[in-house]
C-alpha positions in Angstrom: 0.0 0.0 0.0 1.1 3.7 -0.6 2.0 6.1 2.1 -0.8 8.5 0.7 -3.0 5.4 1.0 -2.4 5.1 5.1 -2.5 8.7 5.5 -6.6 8.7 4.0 -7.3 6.0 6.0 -5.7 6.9 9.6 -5.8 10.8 9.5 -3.5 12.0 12.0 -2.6 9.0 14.1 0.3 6.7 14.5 0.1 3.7 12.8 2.1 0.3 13.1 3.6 -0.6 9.8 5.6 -3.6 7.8 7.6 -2.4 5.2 7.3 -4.7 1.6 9.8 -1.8 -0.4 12.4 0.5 0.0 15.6 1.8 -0.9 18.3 3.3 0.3 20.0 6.5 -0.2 23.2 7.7 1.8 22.0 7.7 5.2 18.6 7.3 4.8 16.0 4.4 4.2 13.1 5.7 1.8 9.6 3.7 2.4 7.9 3.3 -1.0 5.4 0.5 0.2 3.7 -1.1 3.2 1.3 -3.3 4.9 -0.7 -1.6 7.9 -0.2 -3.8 11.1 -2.4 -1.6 12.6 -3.5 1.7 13.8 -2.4 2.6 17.3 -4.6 4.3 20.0 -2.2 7.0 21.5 1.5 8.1 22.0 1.9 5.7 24.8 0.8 2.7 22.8 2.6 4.3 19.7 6.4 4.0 22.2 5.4 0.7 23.1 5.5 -1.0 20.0 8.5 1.0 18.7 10.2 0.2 21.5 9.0 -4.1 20.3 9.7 -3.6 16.4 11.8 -5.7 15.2 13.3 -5.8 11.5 10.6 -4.1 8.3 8.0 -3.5 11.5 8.2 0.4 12.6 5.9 3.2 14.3 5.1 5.9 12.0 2.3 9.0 12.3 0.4 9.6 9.3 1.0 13.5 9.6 4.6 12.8 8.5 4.5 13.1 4.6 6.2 10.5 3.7 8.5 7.7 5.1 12.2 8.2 4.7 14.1 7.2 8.1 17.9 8.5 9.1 19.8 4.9 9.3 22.1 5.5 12.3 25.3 3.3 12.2 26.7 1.5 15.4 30.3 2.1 15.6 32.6 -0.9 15.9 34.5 -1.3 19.7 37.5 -3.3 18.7 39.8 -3.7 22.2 40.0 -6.0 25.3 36.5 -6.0 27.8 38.4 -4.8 31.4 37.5 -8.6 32.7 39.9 -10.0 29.3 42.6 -8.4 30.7 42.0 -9.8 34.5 40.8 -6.3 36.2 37.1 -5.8 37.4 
């Protein structure tokens, strides 16, 4: 489904989403498709189920006007853990 799609559907509200297509670009992931999970009552519902998604699922609100997320990049730690090297 289109992003234009969700936004008729749930005016205004945060939705729970699947993405099924996108690409990336630089630093950022753009959303061209995706399957509604479902809607989500409220702001505190909304952090709950960002705080759960896992892999294509994500929280979005359908004020937004479209879907392109910043991809933020762990940095590697390369090194000894203080208990490798027999201190604690």
């Amino acid at each position: 489904m289109q992003w234009e799609k969700v936004q008729e559907i749930y005016p205004n509200q945060f939705v729970l989403l699947q993405c099924l297509k996108s690409h990336v670009e630089a630093d950022k992931k753009y959303v061209e498709e995706v399957a509604i999970v479902r809607p989500l009552e409220d702001e505190r519902e909304a952090t709950k189920e960002l705080l759960r998604a896992k892999g294509d699922r994500f929280v979005y609100h359908t004020s937004k006007p479209s879907i392109i997320m910043e991809i933020i990049r762990k940095p590697n730690i390369r090194g000894k853990t203080p208990n490798e090297n027999g201190v604690h």
